[in-house]
MARLUM-718363 format. One record per residue (C-alpha): residue in one letter; x, y, z negated. Coordinates in nm, 3 decimals. Each point is the difference from the previous one (the first is absolute). Layout:
REM MARLUM-718363
+----+---------+---------+---------+
: aa :       x :       y :       z :
+----+---------+---------+---------+
:  A :       X :       Y :       Z :
...
+----+---------+---------+---------+
END
This chain:
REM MARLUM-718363
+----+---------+---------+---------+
: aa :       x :       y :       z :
+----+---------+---------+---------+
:  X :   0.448 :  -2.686 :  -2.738 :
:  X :   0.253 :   0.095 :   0.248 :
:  X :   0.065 :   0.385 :   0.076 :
:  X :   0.207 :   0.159 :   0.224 :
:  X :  -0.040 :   0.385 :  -0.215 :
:  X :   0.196 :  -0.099 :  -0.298 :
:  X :   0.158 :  -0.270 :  -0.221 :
:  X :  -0.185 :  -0.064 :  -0.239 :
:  X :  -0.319 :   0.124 :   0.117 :
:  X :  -0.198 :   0.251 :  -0.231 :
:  X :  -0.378 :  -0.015 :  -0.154 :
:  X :  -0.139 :   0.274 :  -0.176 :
:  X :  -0.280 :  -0.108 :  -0.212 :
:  X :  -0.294 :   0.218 :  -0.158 :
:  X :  -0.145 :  -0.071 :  -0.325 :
:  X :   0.155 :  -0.187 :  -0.311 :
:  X :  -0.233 :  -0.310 :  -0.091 :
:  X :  -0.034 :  -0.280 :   0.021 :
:  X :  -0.011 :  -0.005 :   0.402 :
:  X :   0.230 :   0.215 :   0.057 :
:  X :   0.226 :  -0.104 :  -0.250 :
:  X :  -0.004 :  -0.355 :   0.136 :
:  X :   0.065 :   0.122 :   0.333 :
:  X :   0.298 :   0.198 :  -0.117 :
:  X :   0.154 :  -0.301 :  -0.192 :
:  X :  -0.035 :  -0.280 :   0.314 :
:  X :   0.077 :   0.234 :   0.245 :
:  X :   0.344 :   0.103 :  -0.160 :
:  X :   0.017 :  -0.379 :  -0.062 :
:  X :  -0.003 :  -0.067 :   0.375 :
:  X :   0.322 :   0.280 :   0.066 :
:  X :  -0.217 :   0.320 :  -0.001 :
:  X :   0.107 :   0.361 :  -0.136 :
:  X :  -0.325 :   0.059 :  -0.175 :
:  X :  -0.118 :   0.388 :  -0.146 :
:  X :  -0.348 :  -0.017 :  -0.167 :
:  X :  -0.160 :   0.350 :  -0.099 :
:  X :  -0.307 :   0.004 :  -0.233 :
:  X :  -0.162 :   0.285 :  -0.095 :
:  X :  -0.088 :  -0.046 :  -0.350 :
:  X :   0.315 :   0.224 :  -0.208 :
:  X :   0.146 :  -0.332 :  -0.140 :
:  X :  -0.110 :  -0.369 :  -0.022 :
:  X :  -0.377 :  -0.044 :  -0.056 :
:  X :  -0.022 :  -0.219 :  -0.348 :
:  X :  -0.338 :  -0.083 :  -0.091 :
:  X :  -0.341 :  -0.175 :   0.170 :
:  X :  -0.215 :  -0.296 :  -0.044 :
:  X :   0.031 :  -0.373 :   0.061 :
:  X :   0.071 :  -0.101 :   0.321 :
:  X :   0.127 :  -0.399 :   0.070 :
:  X :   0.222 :  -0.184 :   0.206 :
:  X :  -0.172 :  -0.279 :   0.193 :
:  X :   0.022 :  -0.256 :   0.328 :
:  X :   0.307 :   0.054 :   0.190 :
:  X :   0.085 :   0.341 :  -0.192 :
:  X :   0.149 :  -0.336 :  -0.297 :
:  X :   0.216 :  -0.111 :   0.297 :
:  X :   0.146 :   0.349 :   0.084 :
:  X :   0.028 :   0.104 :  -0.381 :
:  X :   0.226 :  -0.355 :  -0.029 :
:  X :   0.195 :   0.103 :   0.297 :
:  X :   0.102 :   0.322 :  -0.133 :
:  X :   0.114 :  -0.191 :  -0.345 :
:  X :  -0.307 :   0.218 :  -0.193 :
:  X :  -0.284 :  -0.256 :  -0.023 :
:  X :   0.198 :  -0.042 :  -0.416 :
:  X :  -0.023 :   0.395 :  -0.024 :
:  X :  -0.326 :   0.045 :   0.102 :
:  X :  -0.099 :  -0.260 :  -0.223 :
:  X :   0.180 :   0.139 :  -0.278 :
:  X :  -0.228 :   0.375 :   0.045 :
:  X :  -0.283 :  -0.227 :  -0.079 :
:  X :  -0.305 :   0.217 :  -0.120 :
:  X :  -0.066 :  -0.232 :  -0.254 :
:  X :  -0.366 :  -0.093 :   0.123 :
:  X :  -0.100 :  -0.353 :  -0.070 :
:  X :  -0.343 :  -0.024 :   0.167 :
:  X :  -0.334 :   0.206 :   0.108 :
:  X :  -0.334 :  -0.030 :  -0.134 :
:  X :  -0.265 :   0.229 :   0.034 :
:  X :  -0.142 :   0.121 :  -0.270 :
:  X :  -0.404 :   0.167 :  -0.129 :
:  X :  -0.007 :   0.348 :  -0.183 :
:  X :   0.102 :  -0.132 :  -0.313 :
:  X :   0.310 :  -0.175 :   0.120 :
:  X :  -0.134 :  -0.375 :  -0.018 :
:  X :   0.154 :  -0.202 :   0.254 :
:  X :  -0.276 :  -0.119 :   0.270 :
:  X :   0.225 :  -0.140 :   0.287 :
:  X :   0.349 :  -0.093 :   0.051 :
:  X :   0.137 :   0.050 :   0.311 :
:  X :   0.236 :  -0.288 :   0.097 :
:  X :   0.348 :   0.074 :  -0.035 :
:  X :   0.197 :  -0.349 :   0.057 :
:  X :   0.299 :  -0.056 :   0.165 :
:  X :   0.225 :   0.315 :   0.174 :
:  X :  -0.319 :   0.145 :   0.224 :
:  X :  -0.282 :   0.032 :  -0.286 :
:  X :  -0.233 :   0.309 :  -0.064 :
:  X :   0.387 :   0.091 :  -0.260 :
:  X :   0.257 :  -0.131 :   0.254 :
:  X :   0.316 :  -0.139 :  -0.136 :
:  X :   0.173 :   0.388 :   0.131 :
:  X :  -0.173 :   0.185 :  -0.102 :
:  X :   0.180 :   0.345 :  -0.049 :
:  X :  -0.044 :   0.362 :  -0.004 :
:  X :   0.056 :   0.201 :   0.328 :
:  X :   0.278 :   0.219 :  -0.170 :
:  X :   0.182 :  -0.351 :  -0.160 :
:  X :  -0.004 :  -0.111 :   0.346 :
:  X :   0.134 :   0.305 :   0.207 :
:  X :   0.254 :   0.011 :  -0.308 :
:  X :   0.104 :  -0.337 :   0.041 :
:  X :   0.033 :   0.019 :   0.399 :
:  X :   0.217 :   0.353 :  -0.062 :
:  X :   0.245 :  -0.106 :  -0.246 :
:  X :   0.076 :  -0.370 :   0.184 :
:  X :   0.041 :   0.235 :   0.337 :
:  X :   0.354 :  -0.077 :   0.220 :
:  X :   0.213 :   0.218 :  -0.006 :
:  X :   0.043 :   0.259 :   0.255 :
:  X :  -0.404 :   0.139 :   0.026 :
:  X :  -0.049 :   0.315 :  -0.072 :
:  X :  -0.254 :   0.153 :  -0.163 :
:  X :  -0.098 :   0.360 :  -0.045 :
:  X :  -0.316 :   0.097 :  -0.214 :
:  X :  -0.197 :   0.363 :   0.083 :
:  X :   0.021 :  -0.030 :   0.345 :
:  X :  -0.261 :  -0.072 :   0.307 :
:  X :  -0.045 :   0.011 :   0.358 :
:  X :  -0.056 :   0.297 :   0.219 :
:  X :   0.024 :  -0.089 :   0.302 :
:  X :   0.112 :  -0.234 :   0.264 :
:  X :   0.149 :  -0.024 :   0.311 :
:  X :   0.099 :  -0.315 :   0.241 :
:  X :   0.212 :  -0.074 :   0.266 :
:  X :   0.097 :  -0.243 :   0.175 :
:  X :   0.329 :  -0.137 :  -0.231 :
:  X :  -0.142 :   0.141 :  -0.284 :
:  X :  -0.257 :   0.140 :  -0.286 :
:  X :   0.081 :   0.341 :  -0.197 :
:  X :  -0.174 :   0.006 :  -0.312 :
:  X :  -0.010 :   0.371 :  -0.144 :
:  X :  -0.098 :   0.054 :  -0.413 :
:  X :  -0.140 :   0.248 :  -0.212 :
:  X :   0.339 :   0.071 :  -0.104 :
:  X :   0.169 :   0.054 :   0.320 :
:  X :   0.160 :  -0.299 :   0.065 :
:  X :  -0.021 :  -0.126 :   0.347 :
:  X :   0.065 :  -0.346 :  -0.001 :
:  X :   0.108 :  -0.225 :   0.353 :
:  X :  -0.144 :  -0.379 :  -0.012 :
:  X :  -0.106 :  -0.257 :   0.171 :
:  X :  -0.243 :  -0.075 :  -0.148 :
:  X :  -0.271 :   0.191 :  -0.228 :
:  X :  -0.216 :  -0.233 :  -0.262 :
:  X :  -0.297 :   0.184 :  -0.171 :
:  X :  -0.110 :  -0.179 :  -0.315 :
:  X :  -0.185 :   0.293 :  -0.167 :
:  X :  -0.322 :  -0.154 :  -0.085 :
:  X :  -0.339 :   0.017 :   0.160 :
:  X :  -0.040 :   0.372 :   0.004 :
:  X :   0.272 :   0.056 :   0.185 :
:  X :   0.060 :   0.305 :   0.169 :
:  X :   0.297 :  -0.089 :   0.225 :
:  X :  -0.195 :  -0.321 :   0.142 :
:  X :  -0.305 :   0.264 :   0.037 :
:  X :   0.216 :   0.197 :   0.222 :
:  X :   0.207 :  -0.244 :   0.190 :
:  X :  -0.261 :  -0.202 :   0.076 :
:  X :  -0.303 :   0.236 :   0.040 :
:  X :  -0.300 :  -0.200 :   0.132 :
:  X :   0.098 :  -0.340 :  -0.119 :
:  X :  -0.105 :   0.032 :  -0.361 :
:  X :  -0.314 :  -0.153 :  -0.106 :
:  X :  -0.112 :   0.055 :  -0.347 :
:  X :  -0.253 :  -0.259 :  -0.181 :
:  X :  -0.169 :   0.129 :  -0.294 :
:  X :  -0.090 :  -0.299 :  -0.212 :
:  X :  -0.209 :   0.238 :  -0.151 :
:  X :   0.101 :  -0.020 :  -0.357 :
:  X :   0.232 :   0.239 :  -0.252 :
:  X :   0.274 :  -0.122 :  -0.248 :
:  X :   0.148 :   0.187 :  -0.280 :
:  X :   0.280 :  -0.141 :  -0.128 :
:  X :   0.230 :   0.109 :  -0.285 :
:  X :   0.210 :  -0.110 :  -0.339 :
:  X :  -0.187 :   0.063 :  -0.311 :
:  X :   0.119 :  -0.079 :  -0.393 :
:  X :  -0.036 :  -0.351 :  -0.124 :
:  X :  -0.174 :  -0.097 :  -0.292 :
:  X :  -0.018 :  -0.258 :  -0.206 :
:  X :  -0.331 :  -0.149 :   0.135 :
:  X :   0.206 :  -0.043 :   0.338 :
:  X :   0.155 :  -0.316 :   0.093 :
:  X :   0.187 :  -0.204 :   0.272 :
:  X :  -0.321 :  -0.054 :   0.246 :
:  X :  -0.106 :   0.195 :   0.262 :
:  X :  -0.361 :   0.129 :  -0.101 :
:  X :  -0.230 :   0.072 :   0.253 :
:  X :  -0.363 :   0.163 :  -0.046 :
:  X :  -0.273 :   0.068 :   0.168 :
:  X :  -0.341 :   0.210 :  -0.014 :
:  X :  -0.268 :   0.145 :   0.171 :
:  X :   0.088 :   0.218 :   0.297 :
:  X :   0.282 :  -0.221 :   0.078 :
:  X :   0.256 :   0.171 :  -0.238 :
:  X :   0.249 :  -0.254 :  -0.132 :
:  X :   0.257 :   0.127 :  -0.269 :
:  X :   0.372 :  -0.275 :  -0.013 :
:  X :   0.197 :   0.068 :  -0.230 :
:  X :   0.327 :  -0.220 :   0.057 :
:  X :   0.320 :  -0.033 :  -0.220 :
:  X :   0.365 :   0.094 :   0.108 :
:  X :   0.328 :  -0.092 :  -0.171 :
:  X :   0.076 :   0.399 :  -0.059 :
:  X :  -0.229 :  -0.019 :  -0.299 :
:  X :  -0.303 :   0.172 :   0.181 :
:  X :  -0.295 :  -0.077 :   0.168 :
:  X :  -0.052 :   0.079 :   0.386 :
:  X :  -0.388 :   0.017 :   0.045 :
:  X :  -0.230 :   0.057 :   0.314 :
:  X :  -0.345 :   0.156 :   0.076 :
:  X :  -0.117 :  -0.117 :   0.304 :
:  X :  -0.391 :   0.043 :   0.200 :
:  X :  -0.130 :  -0.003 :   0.296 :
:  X :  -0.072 :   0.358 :   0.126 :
:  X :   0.047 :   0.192 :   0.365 :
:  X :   0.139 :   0.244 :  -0.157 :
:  X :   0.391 :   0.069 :   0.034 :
:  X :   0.136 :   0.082 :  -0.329 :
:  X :   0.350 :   0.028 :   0.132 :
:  X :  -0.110 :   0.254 :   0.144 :
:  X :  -0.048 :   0.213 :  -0.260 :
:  X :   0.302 :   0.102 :  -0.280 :
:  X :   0.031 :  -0.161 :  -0.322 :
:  X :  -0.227 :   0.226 :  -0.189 :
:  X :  -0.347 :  -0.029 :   0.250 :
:  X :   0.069 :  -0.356 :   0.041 :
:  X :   0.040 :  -0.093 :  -0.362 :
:  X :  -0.331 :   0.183 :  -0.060 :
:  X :  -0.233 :  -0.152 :   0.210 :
:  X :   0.145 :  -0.347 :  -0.089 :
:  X :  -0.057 :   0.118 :  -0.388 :
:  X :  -0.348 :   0.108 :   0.102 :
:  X :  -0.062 :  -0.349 :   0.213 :
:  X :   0.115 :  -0.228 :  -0.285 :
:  X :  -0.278 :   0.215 :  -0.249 :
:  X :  -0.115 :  -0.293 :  -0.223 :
:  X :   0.219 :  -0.276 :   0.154 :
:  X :   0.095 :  -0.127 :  -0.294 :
:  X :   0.258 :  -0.257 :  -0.142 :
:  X :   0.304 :   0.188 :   0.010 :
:  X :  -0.101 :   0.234 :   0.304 :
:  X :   0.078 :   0.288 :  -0.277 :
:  X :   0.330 :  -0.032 :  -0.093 :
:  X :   0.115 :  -0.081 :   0.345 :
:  X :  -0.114 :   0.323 :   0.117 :
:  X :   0.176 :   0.174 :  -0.313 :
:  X :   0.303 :  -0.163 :   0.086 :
:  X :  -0.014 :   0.091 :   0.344 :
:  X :  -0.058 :   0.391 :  -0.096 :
:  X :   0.329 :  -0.030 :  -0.177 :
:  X :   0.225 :  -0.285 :   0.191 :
:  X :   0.220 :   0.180 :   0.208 :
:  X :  -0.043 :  -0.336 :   0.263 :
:  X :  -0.295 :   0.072 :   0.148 :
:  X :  -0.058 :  -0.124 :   0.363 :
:  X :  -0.353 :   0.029 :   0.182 :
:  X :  -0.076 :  -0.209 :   0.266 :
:  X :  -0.281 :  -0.040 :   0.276 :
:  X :   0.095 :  -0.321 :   0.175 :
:  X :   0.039 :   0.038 :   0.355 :
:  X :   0.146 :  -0.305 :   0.185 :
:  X :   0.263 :   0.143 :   0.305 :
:  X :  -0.067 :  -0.167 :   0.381 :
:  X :   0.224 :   0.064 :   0.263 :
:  X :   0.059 :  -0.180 :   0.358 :
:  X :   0.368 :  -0.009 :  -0.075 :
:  X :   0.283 :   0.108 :  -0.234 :
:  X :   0.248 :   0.128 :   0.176 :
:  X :   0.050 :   0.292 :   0.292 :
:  X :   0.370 :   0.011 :   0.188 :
:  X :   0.235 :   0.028 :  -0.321 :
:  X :  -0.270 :   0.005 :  -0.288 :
:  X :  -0.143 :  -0.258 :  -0.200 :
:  X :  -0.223 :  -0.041 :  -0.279 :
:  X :  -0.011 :  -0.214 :  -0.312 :
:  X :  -0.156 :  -0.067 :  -0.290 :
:  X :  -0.386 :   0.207 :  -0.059 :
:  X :   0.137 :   0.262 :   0.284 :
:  X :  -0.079 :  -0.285 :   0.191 :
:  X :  -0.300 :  -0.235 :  -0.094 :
:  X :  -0.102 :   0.117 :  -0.389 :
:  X :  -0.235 :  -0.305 :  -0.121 :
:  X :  -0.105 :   0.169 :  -0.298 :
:  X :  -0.030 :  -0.155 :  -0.401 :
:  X :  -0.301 :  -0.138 :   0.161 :
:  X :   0.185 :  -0.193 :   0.232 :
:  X :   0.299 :  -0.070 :  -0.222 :
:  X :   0.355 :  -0.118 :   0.140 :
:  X :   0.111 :   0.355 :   0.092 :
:  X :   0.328 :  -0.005 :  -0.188 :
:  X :   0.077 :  -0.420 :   0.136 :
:  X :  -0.063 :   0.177 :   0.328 :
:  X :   0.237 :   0.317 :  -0.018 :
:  X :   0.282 :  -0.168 :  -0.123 :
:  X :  -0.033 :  -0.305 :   0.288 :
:  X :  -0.061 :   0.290 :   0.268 :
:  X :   0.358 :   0.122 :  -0.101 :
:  X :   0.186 :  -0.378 :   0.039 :
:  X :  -0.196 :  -0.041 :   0.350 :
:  X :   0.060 :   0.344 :   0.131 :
:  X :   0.405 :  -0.087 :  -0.100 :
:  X :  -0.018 :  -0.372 :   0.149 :
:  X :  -0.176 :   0.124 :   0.307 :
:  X :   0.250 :   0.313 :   0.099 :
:  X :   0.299 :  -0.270 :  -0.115 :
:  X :  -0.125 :  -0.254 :   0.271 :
:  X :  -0.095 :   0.271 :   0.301 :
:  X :   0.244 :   0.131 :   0.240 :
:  X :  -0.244 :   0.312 :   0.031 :
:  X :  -0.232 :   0.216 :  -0.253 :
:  X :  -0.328 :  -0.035 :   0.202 :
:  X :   0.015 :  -0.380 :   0.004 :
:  X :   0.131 :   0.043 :  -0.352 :
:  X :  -0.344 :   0.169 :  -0.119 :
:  X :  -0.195 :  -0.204 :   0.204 :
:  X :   0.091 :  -0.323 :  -0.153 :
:  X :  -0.029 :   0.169 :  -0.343 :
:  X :  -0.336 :   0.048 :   0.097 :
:  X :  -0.062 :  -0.291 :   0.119 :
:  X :   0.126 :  -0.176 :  -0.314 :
:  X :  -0.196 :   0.236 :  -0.245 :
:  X :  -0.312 :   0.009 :   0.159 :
:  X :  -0.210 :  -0.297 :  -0.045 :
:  X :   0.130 :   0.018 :  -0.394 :
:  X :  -0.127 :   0.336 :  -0.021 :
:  X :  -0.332 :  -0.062 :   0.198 :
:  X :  -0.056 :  -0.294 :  -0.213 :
:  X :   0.083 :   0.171 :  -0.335 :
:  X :  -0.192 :   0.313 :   0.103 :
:  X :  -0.348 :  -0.157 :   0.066 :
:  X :  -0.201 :  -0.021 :  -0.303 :
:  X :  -0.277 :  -0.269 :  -0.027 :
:  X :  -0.329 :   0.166 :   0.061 :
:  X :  -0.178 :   0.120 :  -0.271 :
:  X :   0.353 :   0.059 :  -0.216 :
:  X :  -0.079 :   0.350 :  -0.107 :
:  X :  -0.330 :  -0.033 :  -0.123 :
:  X :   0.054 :  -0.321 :  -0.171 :
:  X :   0.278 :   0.171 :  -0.184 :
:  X :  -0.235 :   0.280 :  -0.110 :
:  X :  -0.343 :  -0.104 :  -0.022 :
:  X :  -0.251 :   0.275 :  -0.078 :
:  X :  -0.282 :  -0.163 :  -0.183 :
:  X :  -0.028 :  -0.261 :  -0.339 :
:  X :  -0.105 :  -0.240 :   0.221 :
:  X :   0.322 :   0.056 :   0.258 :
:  X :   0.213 :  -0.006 :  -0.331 :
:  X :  -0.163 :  -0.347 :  -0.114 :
:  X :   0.039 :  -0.144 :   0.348 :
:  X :   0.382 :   0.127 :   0.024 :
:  X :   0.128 :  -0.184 :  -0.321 :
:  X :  -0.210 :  -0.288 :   0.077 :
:  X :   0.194 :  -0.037 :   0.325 :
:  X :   0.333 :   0.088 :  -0.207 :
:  X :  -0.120 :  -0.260 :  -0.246 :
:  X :  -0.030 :  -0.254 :   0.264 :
:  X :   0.359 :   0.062 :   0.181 :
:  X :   0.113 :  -0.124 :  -0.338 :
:  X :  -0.151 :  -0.318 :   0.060 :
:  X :   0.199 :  -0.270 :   0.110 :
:  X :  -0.190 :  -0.090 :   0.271 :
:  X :   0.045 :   0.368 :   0.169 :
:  X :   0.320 :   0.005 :  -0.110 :
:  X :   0.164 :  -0.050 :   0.351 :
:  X :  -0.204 :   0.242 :   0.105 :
:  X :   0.124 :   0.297 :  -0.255 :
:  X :   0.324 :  -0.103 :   0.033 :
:  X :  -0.029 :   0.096 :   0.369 :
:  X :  -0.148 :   0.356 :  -0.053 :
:  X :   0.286 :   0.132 :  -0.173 :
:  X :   0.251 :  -0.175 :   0.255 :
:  X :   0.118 :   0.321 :   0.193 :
:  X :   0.269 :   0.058 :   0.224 :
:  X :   0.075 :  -0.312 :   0.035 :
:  X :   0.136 :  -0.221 :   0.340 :
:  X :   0.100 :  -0.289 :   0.085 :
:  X :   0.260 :   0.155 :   0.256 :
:  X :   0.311 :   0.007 :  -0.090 :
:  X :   0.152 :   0.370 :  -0.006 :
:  X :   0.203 :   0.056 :   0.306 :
:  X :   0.380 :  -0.077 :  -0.071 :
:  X :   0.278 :   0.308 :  -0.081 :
:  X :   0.255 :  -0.044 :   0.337 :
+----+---------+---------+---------+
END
């Protein structure tokens, strides 16, 4: 992008995952002085599986990581659910690089770690620190911190994740929130020996499922998930872990030493999925990215493909512009229909997912069962296709 304030122009980006990581790295790619502030005290290790699918392969490749990423590997071979004593009733088809197990598959801290350390040089990055406040003119954006800092840019990029407060404020009005209507718990736990290299997924009554899934740390990162109204996040550690104890009361299979683990794991996260709408991403010299922007949820899957894509677009699209509001606006052009098409579950998902009743349990795995089949194989294969295009991502100038 050309800009008649300074030489090399200057981004300040908020928040120090995946997104905004990926922003940071294709941004100072393109010629730009780049500060990212996070507010965690240091780098976040830690978290559960996410992937790296569609066009997120292509922009892994192009930043020379797609060998790294697939070095992290979590070590999970396949899914299959399972019945309370652990007997395998379905498999959930994992062939070729998209499966139910993609071919990255890779812990949200490997990732951000991997995108950190392979960083060009020149960004700066400065944990403990977070917005305060904001004011625009018309050459510029000053960005003040928690810390005192008062920052000059041209542009400001907010990748803090889907409760974030800075979006809240700067865009007050715009923010939709979705409630899928369901709560996750998610956490590491010991492994034992009865654990293996599959991701194990059960089910009961109530629509609880328990997964345990294997990492290559030598530890187990397991998830509660059921459909409630309730918002657990909403609650600290203690209430919430609680009422889940008290919801999973007789669950069953290894429902118990999940929620052990979890009392003890110091990698607790609780989740009620909420999906984030909004009319547009960006307002005069601020942008967002990542779950700030368009959060799909686990349910949805394809979050971390599109955060780190959202960063090489935003880069390509400000490289190629001669002016930031036709900069954002072909970002958002770009990004759109991949997140609209990414973000719309089939109807029905949820409660498929976490049927209620023996009979809704029977039905599910028979329907599991049958996407194994060759003959509905096309069709499975297609179902955990996300983010994916067929346009071609829009060239670096």
């Amino acid at each position: 992008m050309r800009n008649d304030i300074r030489d090399p122009p200057h981004a300040v980006v908020s928040g120090a995952s995946i997104a905004g990581l990926s922003a940071a790295y294709w941004l100072r790619r393109t010629g730009w002085q780049v500060t990212v502030i996070e507010r965690a005290p240091g780098f976040r290790d830690g978290g559960q599986n996410v992937d790296v699918r569609g066009v997120g392969r292509e922009v892994l490749t192009r930043m020379g990581l797609f060998d790294v990423v697939k070095g992290l590997n979590t070590t999970e071979t396949s899914a299959v659910l399972v019945d309370g004593r652990g007997r395998v009733t379905a498999e959930l088809p994992s062939d070729g690089p998209d499966g139910a197990t993609a071919e990255l598959e890779i812990l949200r801290g490997d990732f951000a770690r991997a995108l950190l350390d392979h960083l060009p040089e020149g960004v700066e990055t400065r944990y403990g620190d977070t917005i305060t406040g904001t004011a625009e003119d018309e050459d510029a954006i000053t960005v003040s911190t928690y810390s005192g800092r008062v920052l000059r840019a041209d542009l400001l990029v907010l990748a803090e994740g889907v409760r974030s407060a800075t979006r809240d404020r700067l865009f007050d009005g715009l923010v939709e929130r979705r409630a899928l209507g369901v709560n996750m718990v998610f956490g590491t736990i010991p492994r034992t020996a009865g654990d293996d290299d599959r991701w194990r997924w059960y089910s009961t009554v109530g629509g609880r499922q328990v997964h345990l899934r294997p990492d290559n740390h030598g530890t187990i990162r397991a998830i509660l998930s059921y459909p409630r109204d309730e918002d657990l996040a909403s609650l600290d550690r203690a209430e919430a872990l609680a009422r889940v104890r008290a919801r999973y009361a007789g669950a069953g299979w290894e429902a118990g030493r999940v929620l052990d683990g979890f009392d003890a794991s110091e990698d607790v996260y609780v989740d009620h999925l909420t999906q984030i709408r909004m009319p547009t991403w960006h307002r005069g010299r601020v942008c967002l990215v990542g779950d700030a922007a368009w959060c799909v949820t686990p349910m949805g899957g394809g979050g971390a493909s599109l955060a780190l894509t959202s960063g090489y677009v935003l880069a390509a699209s400000l490289s190629s512009h001669a002016d930031t509001e036709s900069a954002l606006t072909a970002y958002e052009a770009w990004m759109r229909p991949l997140v609209d098409s990414t973000q719309r579950l089939p109807p029905g998902v949820v409660r498929l997912a976490h049927p209620r009743t023996r009979l809704g349990l029977a039905l599910r795995t028979l329907v599991v069962r049958s996407l194994s089949s060759p003959l509905l194989a096309p069709v499975a294969a297609r179902l955990t296709q996300v983010a994916g295009t067929d346009r071609p991502l829009p060239p670096l100038a």
